[in-house]
C-alpha positions in Angstrom: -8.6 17.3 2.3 -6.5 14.2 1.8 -4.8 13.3 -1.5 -5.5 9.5 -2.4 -4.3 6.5 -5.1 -5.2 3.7 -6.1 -1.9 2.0 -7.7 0.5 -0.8 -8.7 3.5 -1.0 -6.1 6.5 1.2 -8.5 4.1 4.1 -8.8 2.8 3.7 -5.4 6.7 4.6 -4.2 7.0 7.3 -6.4 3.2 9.5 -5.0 4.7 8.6 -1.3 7.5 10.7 -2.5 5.2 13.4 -3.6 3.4 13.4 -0.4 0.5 11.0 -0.8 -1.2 10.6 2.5 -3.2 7.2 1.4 -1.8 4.8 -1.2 -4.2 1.3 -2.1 -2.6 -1.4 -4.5 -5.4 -3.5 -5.6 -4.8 -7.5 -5.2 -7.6 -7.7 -8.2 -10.7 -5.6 -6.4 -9.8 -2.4 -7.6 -13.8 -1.7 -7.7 -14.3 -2.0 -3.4 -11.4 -0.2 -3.3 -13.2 2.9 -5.5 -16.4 2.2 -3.2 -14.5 2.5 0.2 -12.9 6.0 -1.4 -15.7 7.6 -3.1 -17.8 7.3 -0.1 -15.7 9.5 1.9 -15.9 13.0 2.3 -12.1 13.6 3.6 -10.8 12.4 0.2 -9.8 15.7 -2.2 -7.4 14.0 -5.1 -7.9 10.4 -5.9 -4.9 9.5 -8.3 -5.9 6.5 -10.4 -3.5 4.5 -12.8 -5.0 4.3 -16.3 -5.0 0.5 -16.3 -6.6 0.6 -12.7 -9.7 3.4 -14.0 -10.1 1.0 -16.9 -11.1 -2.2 -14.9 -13.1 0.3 -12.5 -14.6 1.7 -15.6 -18.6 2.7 -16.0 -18.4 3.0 -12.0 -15.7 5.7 -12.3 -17.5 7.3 -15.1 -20.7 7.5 -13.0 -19.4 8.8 -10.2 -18.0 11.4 -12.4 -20.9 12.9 -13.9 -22.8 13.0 -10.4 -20.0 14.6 -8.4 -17.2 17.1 -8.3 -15.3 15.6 -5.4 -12.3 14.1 -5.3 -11.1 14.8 -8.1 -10.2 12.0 -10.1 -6.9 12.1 -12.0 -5.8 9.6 -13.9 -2.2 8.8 -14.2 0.0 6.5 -16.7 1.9 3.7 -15.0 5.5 2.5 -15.3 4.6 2.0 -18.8 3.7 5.3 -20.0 0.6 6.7 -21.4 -2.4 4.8 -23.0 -3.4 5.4 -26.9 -6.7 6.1 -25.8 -6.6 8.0 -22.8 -9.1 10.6 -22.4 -7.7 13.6 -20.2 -10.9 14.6 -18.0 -8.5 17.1 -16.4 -8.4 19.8 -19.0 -11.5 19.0 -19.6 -12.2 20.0 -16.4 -10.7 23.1 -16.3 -12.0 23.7 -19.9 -15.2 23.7 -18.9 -14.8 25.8 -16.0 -12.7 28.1 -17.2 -13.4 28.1 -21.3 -10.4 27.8 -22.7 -8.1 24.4 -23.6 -5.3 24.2 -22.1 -3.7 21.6 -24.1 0.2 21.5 -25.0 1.3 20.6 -28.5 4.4 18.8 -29.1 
């Protein structure tokens, strides 16, 4: 299985350096990009900036409850994390697992 993102350009450079097979920077159409990836069976891990899962939205969250792969991650961008980010990660694992897996700081 292939890892995948969807991206701006700065974090784009930094998942090639982690070993991203298949980086897409979205010139406003983040949503055909989402359909060309979901439909795809060789996909594993689809990283997905915050800002980028925002505009795809009630799509992403869809797809989500009708299928377990990929695996979407979201991921902050160059400006950090949003105030209202949901991690469906450790929720994830949470509800596979049964326990939280949260860090406190």
């Amino acid at each position: 299985m292939k890892l995948a993102s969807i991206c701006d350009k700065d974090t784009a450079v930094a998942l090639r350096l982690a070993g991203v097979q298949e980086l897409y920077i979205p010139n406003g159409d983040a949503v055909k990009i989402w359909n060309q990836l979901s439909g795809r069976d060789d996909i594993g891990v689809v990283f997905i900036t915050e800002k980028i899962a925002e505009a795809i939205g009630r799509d992403l969250n869809e797809y989500r409850l009708r299928n377990t792969l990929p695996i979407i991650v979201e991921i902050p961008d160059k400006k950090g994390r949003r105030k209202d980010h949901v991690d469906y990660v450790s929720h994830l694992i949470k509800k596979a697992v049964g326990v939280d897996i949260s860090k406190e700081i």
